[in-house]
N, C-alpha and C positions, 0 to 999 in steps of 0.2 A: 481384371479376371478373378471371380470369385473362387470359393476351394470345389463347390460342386464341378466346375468346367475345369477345372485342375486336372479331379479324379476321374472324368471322362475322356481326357486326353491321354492318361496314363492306362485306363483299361483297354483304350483304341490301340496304343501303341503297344501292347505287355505283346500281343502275338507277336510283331515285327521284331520283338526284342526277341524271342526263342526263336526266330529263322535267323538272325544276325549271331548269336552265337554258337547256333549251329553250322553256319559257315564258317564262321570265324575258328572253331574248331577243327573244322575240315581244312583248311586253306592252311594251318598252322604242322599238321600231317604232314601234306605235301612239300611245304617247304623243306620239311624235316628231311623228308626221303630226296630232295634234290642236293640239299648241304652232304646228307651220305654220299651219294653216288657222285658229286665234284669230287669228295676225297678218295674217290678209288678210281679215276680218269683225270688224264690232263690232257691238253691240245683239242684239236678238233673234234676226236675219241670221245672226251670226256666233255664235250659239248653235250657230244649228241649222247651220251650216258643219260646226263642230266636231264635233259629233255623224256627219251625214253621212261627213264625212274618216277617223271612226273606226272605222266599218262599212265603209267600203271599201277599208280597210286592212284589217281582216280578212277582209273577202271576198277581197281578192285574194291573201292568206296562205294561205286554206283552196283559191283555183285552183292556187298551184305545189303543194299537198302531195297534191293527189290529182290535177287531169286532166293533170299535164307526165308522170307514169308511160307514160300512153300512147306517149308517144315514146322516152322511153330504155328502158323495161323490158323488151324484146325484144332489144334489146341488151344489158344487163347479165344477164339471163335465159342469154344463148348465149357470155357470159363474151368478146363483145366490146368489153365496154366494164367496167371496176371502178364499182362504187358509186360512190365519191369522185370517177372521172373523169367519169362520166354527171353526179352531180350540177354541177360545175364549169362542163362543157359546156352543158349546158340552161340554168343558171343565166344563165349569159353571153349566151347566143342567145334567150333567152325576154323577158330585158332590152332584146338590141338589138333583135327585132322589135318589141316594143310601143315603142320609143320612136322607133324610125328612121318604124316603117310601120304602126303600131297608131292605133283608134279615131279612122275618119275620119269619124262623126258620132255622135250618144248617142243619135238615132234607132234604133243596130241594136237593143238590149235591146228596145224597146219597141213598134215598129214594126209594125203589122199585129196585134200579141196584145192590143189593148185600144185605144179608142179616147176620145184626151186631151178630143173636142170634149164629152164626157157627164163630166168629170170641175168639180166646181161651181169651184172656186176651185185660186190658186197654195199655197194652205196644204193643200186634200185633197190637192195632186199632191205634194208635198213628203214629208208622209206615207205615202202610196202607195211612194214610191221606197224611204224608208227603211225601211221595213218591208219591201220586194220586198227590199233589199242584205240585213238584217240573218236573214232567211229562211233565203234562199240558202245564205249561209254558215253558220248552222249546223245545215245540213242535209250540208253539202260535211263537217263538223268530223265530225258523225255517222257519213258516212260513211268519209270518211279512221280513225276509231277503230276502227272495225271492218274495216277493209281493201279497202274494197269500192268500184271504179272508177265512179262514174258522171259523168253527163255534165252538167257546169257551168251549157254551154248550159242543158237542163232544167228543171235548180233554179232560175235565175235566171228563167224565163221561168212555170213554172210558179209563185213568189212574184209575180211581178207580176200574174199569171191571180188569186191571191187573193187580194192587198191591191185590185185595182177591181174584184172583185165585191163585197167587203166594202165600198167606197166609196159605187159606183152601182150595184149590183147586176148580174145576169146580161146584160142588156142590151149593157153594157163591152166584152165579148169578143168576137171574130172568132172565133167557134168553128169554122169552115174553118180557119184557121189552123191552130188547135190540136187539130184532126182529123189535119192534116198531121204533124203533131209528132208524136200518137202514133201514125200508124203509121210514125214513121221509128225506133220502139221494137222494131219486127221488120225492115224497112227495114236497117238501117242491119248489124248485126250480120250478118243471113243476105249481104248482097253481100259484105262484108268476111271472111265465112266460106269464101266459095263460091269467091273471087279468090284468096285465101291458101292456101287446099287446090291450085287450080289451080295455081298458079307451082309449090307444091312437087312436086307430079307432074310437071310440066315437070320440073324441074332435077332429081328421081330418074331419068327416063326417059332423060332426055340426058347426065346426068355419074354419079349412083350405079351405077344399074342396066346401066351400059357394063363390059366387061370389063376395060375401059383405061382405070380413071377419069381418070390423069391426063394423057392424050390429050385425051380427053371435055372435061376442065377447061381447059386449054389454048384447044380450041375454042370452047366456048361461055361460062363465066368470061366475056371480053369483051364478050360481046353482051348476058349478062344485068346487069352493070355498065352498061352503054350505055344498055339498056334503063329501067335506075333512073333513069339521069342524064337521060335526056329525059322521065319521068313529071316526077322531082323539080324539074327546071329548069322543067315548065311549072307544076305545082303553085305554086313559087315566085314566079315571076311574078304568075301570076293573084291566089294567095291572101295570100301574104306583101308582095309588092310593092305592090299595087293604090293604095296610097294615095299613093307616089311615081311610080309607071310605069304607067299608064294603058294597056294596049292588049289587044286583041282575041282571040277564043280560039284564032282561027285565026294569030294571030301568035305570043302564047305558044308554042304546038306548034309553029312552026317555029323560033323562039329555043332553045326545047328540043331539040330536034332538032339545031342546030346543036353543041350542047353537049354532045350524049351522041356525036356522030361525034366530036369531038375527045376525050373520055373514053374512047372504045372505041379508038382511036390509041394513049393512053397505057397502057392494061391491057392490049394484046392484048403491047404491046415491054415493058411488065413482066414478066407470064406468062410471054414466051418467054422472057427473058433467064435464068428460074431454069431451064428445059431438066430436066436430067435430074434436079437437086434438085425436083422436086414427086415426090413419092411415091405410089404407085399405093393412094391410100387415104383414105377421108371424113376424116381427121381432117385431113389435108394439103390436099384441097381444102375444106374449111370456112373454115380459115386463107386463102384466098383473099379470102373475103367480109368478114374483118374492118374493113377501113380505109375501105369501101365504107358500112359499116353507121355508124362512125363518123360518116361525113357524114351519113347519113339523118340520126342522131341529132339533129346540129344545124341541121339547115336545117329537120326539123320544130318543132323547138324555137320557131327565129324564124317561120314561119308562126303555130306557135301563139299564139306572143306578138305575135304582129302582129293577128290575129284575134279571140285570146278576154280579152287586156286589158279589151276593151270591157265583156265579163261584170260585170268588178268594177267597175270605173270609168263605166258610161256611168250609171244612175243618180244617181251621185254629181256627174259632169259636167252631169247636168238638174238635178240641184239648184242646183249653184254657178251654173247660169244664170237660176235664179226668184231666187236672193237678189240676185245681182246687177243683175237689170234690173226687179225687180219683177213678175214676168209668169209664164206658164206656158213651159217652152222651146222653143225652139223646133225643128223635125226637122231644120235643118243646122247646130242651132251648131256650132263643134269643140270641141275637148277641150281646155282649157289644159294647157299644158305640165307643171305642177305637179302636176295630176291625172294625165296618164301618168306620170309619173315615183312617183305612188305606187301604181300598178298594176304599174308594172315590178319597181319594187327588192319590193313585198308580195308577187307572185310567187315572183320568184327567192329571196327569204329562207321566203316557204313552203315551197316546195321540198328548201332546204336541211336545215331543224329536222325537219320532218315527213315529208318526200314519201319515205324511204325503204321504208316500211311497203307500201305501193299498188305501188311498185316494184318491189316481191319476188313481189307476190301476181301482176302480170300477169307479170312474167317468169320464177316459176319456181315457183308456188303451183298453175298449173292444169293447165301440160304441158311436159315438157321440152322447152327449147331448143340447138338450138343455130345458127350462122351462118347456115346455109342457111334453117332454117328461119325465122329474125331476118328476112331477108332477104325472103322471101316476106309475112311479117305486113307490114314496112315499104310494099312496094308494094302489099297489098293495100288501106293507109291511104291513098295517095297517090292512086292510080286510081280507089279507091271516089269518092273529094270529088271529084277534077274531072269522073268522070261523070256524078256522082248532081247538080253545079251546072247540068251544060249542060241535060237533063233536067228541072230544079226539083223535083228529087227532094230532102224533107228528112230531113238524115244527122246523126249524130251522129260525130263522131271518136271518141271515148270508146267510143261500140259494136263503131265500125269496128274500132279495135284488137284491142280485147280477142274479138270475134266472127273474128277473123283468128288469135285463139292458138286458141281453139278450133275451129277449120276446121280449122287445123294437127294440131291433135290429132286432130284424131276423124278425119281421113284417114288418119293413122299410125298409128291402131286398125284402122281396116276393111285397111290394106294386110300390116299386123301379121295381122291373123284368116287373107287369103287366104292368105298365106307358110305358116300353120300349117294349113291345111286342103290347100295342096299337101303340104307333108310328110307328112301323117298317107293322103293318097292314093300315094303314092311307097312309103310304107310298107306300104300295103293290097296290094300288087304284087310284092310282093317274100317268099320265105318268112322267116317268124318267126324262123328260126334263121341265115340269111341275114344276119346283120349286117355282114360288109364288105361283103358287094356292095349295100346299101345305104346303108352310111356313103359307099364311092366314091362311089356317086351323086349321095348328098349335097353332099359335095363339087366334084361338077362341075356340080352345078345351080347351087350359089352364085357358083360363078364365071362363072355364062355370063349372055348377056346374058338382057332380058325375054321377046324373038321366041325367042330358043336355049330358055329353059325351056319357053315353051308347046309348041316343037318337040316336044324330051326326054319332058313328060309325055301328047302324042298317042302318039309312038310307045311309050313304057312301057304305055298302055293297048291297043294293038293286039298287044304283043306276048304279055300277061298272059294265061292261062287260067285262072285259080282265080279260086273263086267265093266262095269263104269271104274273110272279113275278118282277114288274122291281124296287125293294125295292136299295138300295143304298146298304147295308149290306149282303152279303152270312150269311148263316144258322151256319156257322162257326167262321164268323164271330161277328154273332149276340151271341153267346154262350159264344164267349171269355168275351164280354164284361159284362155276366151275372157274371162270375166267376171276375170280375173286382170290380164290385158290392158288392160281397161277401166277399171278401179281405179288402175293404174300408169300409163296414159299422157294420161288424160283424169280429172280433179276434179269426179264429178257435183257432192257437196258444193259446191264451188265455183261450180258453173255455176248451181245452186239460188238460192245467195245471192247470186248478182252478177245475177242474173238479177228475180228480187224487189226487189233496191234498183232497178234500172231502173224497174221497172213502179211502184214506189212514189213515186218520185223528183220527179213534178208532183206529185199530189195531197197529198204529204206538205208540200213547201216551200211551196202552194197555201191549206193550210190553219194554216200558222204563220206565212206572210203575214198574214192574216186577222185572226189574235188580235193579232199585233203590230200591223195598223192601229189594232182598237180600243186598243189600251194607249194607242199611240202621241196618237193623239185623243183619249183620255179624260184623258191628262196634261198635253195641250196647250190643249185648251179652255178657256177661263175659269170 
C-alpha cells in the first residue's frame, strides 16, 4: 500500500474519528454522574439513584445539542456570532441560568399533565419517571441526528403522557392540559412568525427602504436596541430570574423599561460618535446590530437554562426524592444542588459535542440571515413568551424561534415577488427598445424611498398609452422566476420536516414512554 492510499484512508476516516471522540466524551460525563449518585445511595435506592443520574445526564446532553440552537443560531446564521463563540457563550450562560436561577420545583415537568394521586405506589412513580427521562431523550438524540429543532418541553411531557397511561391508564391524564399543548403546536410558531415578519418590515421601512439609510440607522438603530433591551430586561426578570427575584409583571416592564432608556443613551452616543464613517449601505447598518444580537444570545441562553434545566433534571429530582424519604414526591421539594449541577454542566457539554448540527439548520438551512434580520427572530422569541405567559397561552420556544426564521423568510419572498412584479410593470410602460430610459428608471426607483416608488409608478401609469405588453419576460416566464425565489430564500424541504417532527414529537416520545415503562417493570418485578 502506497503513501497516496495511506492519506486517503486517513481523510475517509478523520470524520469517524470527531464522532468517536465526541462520544467518547459524552459517555465519559455520564459515567461521572453515575460514580456521583452510587456515592449518595446504597441498596436498591441507590440502584435505581444510579440508573436515574444516568438518564438525566443524557437527557440534559441531548437539551444543549438540540433546544440551545434556538438562541444562538440566528446569530451564528447572520455571521454575528462564530460557531466556537456562540458555542462558548451559551455554554457559559446556559450553566449560570440553570444553577444561579433554574428548577424551582420538579413539580414543572409533571404538574397538571398526569395526576400522581392514581399512580398505585413510589415504585410505579419511579418507573414512570425514568422511562418519561429515558423517552425524552431519545427522541431529542433522534432528532438532533437528523437536524431537526424540536421542543424539549414536548418530548418530555409528552414521555410522561405515556409512561401513566401505560401505568394507570387514560384516566392519569389532564387531557385539557394536553389540548393546550397541542395547539401551542400552531400556537406557538404562527405568533413567532407573524412578530418576526413584523419588526423586519419595521426596520426595512424605517432604515433599508430610506434613501439615507445611514441617517435612518442613526435614528432609529437606538430605539430598536432600546426596544430589545426592555423586551429582554423584562423577559429576564420574569423568566430567567424568577427563582431569585420574585416580582410582578408590571414591575418587570418597568425594571425593563428603565434599562432599555439607559441602553438607548449609550447606542444613540455610540452611533453618533462614528458620524460620517457609517456608510450609506445594509451591509454598514447590519454591522450596527451585531454586539446587540450578541447579548440576546446570552441572556437567552441563561433564561433558557434557568427554565428548561428542569426538562432534564426535575424527574430525576422526583426520583432522588422517593428514594430519599421513602414516599411519592412531593410538588415543592427543590432540586439538590447536585442534580442542578448535572443538568447544567449535561447541557452545556451537549451543546458543545453535538449542538452544532441544529445550529446550522436554524441559522442558515432554512433562510438567510443576516443582523437585521437575527434581530427581528430574537425579539420575536422574547415578546412571543412574555405575551403568550400574561395570556396563559401555551408556547413553545423551539417553535417560537424557528417559526420566526420563517416568518423572516417568507416575508422576504412575498417583498422579493412585489419588487419583481414592480419591475416587470415599469417595464410594461416603457418601449421594448427603450432600454435606458428604463434602466434610468430603474435606477431611480431603487434609490427612492417606499412613498417615492409608489409615487414614480402612479405617475408612470398615468403617463403610459400603450396597450400592448412589451415587458422582456412572458407571464410564464415571470412565474418561473417567482417559484426561483421561493426555492432560494425559503426551504420548503425544511419546513416539511421540522414541521413533521413537531407534530410527531408527543405521540412519538408518548409511545417509547410506554414500552420503556413495561421494560422498565417487567425488569424490576420479582
Amino acid at each position: 500500500m502506497d503513501l497516496q492510499h495511506i492519506s486517503e484512508i486517513e481523510r475517509a476516516t478523520h470524520h469517524g474519528r470527531g464522532e468517536m471522540l465526541r462520544l467518547g466524551v459524552g459517555l465519559l460525563f455520564i459515567v461521572g454522574v453515575m460514580f456521583y449518585a452510587a456515592m449518595r445511595g446504597s441498596g436498591e435506592g441507590g440502584m435505581i439513584l444510579v440508573m436515574a443520574a444516568m438518564v438525566g445526564g443524557y437527557m440534559a446532553m441531548n437539551i444543549g445539542a438540540n433546544d440551545v440552537a434556538n438562541n444562538v443560531g440566528p446569530a451564528v446564521g447572520s455571521k454575528a456570532l462564530s460557531l466556537a463563540g456562540a458555542l462558548v457563550i451559551a455554554a457559559v450562560f446556559e450553566a449560570a441560568g440553570a444553577l444561579i436561577a433554574g428548577g424551582e420545583v420538579v413539580g414543572t415537568i409533571r404538574n397538571g399533565i398526569i395526576n400522581p394521586d392514581l399512580i398505585p405506589d413510589s415504585d410505579t412513580f419511579v418507573w414512570i419517571m425514568l422511562a418519561a427521562l429515558l423517552a425524552g431523550a431519545l427522541w431529542l438524540n433522534i432528532a438532533t441526528a437528523v437536524g431537526a429543532p424540536v421542543s424539549t418541553t414536548h418530548s418530555i411531557v409528552g414521555a410522561v403522557l405515556g409512561a401513566g397511561m401505560a401505568a394507570a391508564g387514560p384516566a392519569i391524564v389532564d387531557w385539557a392540559t394536553m389540548a393546550g399543548i397541542a395547539a401551542s403546536w400552531v400556537v406557538s410558531p404562527v405568533l413567532g412568525g407573524v412578530i418576526a415578519a413584523a419588526f423586519l418590515y419595521l426596520v426595512k421601512r424605517s432604515i433599508t427602504y430610506q434613501a439615507d439609510m445611514a441617517a435612518a440607522a442613526r435614528k432609529m438603530v437606538p430605539l430598536l436596541v432600546a426596544l430589545m433591551a426592555w423586551t429582554f430586561g423584562t423577559y429576564l426578570i420574569l423568566k430567567g430570574l424568577n427563582r431569585v427575584w420574585k416580582v410582578g409583571f408590571g414591575s418587570a416592564v418597568l425594571y425593563g423599561l428603565v434599562a432599555a432608556v439607559v441602553v438607548y443613551l449609550l447606542v444613540r452616543r455610540a452611533v453618533s460618535a462614528r458620524g460620517t464613517l457609517l456608510a450609506n449601505t445594509k451591509q454598514s447598518v447590519n454591522r450596527l446590530f451585531t454586539v446587540p444580537l450578541i447579548f440576546a444570545a446570552a441572556l437567552l441562553s441563561f433564561a433558557h437554562g434557568s427554565n428548561d434545566v428542569a426538562n432534564a433534571v426535575g424527574p430525576l429530582a422526583a426520583i432522588v426524592d422517593v428514594v430519599t424519604h421513602a414516599g411519592v414526591v412531593n410538588k415543592s421539594a427543590p432540586i439538590p444542588t447536585w442534580v442542578m449541577m448535572v443538568g447544567a454542566l449535561g447541557i452545556s457539554l451537549g451543546l458543545a459535542l453535538f449542538g452544532p448540527k441544529v445550529i446550522r439548520t436554524v441559522g442558515s438551512e432554512i433562510t438567510e440571515l443576516d443582523q437585521m434580520r437575527a434581530y427581528c427572530i430574537a425579539m420575536a422569541a422574547t415578546l412571543t413568551v412574555i405575551v403568550a405567559s400574561q395570556f396563559g397561552l401555551p408556547v413553545s420556544s423551539t417553535h417560537i424561534a424557528v417559526g420566526g426564521v420563517f416568518g423572516v423568510g417568507f416575508l422576504r419572498e412575498y417583498l422579493k415577488s412585489n419588487y419583481d412584479r414592480m419591475l416587470a410593470e415599469i417595464k410594461a410602460h416603457h418601449p421594448e427598445g427603450d432600454l435606458a430610459a428604463i434602466e434610468a428608471f430603474i435606477a431611480r426607483f431603487e434609490k427612492a424611498s417606499i412613498d417615492e416608488k409608489g409615487e414614480m409608478l402612479r405617475d408612470l401609469k398615468e403617463r403610459s398609452k400603450k396597450a400592448e405588453d412589451p415587458a422582456h419576460f412572458s407571464k410564464t416566464e415571470r412565474k418561473g422566476l417567482r417559484k426561483v425565489y421561493r426555492r432560494e430564500l425559503v426551504k420548503r424541504s425544511q419546513l416539511m420536516r421540522i414541521a413533521a417532527a413537531w407534530v410527531i414529537t408527543v405521540p412519538a416520545s408518548a409511545l417509547m414512554a410506554a414500552m420503556l415503562f413495561f421494560t422498565i417493570r417487567g425488569m424490576m418485578l420479582p
